[in-house]
Steps between C-alpha positions, in 0.01 A plus 500: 500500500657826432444738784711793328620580144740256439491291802302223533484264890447086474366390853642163499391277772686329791472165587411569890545739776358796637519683136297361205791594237765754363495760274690522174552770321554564130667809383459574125805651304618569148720183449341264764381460825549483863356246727553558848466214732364166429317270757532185583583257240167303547297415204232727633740793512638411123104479360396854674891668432385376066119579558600885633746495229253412247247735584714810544627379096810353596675149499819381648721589227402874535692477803910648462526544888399326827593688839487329808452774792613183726562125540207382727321240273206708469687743249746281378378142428367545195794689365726230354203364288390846376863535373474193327141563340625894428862477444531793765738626683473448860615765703514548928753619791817339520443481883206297430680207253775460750211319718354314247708154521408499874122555475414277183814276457715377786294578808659326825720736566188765525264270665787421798550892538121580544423192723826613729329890505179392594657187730706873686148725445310246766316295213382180698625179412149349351475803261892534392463227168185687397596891519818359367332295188232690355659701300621204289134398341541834271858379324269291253321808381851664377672473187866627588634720226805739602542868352603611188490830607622558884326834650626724728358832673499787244513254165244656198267292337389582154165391362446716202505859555478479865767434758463299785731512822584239673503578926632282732265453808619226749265428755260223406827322287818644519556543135121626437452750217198717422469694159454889470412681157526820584356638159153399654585486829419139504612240801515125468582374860525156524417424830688799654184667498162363506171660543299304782736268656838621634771325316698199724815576615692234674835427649627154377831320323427700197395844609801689545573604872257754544205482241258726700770777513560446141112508458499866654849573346318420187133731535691804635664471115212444314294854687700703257312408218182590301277169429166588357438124535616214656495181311542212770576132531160410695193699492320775272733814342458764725612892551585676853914377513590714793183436653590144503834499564424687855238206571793203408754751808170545740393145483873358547555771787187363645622142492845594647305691781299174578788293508635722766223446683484151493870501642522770755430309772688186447735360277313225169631381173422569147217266498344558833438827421386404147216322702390785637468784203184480271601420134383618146529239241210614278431843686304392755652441910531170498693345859810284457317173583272532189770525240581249307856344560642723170335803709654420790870458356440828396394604798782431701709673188334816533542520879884421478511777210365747752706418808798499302453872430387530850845364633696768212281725630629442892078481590516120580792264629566142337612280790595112439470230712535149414570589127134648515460865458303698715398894452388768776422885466486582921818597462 
């Protein structure tokens, strides 16, 4: 469907989970096209990426380009068949391919470093194989395909007359990208920034050492510019950028103040005081013991995101007994 000149969005659907599927965008130019993210590389996903295609007038082979904003399977599963179907190039952050092999490929090594952070976070015993596990059911929903074109912050991307530029936003995935044409002021975010849910941001093996500093880092950089619209990875197009940039730095200012809270008076871990804060998966408060066990890994993500900035921030203290860490505010 093309929701402006020249730019048409494919909702492709998603196999399960709190959000019923992804949005692609095409972005007509002169000599070809560019397809930002993918979906999952279900056969589902393939039959509504060709049906959106189709009715917008366009087939595979129209497509010269295919940016990934990031390497969660959601945006970048489908990417290694589209280049084969298109003969496209495939373009997304360095930062991003460098964790490929150890997502998709050779996973041990990744599996043994998140069960040991949530075995030191206070995960109990019973729940470790899960939280630890259920990541792995997505790996047969990704084609891997690495990039012919390796992004980095500031990089143009030319699709016809216009110019897109590439910006590095770490936060959600260290190597995330979003998309700014600055002729029309228009924004593609990815899932930096998303208009009724508040993007995850979690601390984990692959999230660089402080993702929710990097996630702030990365929205105090993007209030300098003019976006008439925002063209996002989940969710309608929408228009208010600032607006919604101060709701992503009230709501995660709100969450650190909570966490304080919880630990003022005595000292928890990561997952104790997971248990305790209302979640969000689909925009709704939803309590830790009604998530499903993906929900919860990400749970106990989020919270160690937060009171890692909490510790930089010298508001909390990270004390560890008997290799499990425990955090406190009184002080």
């Amino acid at each position: 469907m093309e929701i402006v000149q020249g730019v048409h969005q494919i909702k492709v659907p998603l196999p399960a989970g709190a959000l019923d599927h992804i949005n692609a965008y095409l972005v007509e130019g002169s000599n070809g096209n560019l397809l930002i993210d993918t979906g999952f590389d279900t056969p589902e996903a393939f039959a509504a990426l060709r049906d959106g295609l189709r009715f917008s007038g366009f087939g595979f082979k129209d497509i010269t380009q295919i940016v990934v904003t990031h390497i969660h399977p959601d945006h970048y599963g489908l990417a290694d068949k589209l280049k084969q179907m298109s003969g496209a190039t495939v373009a997304f952050s360095g930062i991003e391919e460098k964790l490929l092999h150890s997502r998709y490929v050779k996973t041990d090594k990744l599996l043994k470093a998140v069960r040991h952070l949530f075995e030191c976070n206070g995960v109990p015993e019973d729940e470790l194989p899960e939280l630890t596990e259920v990541s792995l059911a997505v790996r047969q929903f990704v084609g891997m395909v690495t990039p012919d074109v390796k992004l980095k912050d500031g990089d143009k991307i030319s699709v016809g007359s216009s110019e897109l530029k590439v910006l590095l936003t770490p936060g959600h995935s260290p190597g995330h990208i979003c998309l700014y044409e600055p002729k029309r002021k228009f924004f593609f975010s990815g899932d930096h920034i998303l208009p009724d849910i508040f993007p995850h941001v979690g601390l984990h093996p692959q999230s660089g050492e402080n993702p929710l500093g990097d996630f702030f880092n990365s929205l105090e950089a993007l209030a300098k510019l003019e976006v008439n619209f925002i063209f996002p990875g989940h969710g309608s197009v929408f228009s208010g950028f600032k607006l919604r940039l101060g709701e992503l730095f009230r709501h995660h200012e709100q969450r650190q103040l909570a966490i304080m809270r919880i630990i003022e008076d005595d000292m928890k871990t990561a997952y104790q005081i997971a248990t305790e804060i209302p979640w969000m998966p689909s925009g709704e408060a939803v309590s830790f013991e009604k998530l499903s066990v993906f929900d919860k890994r990400l749970a106990v993500m989020e919270t160690l995101a937060h009171l890692k900035l909490l510790v930089i921030e010298d508001k909390a203290e990270k004390v560890t007994k008997e290799n499990v860490d425990f955090y406190w505010a009184g002080g």
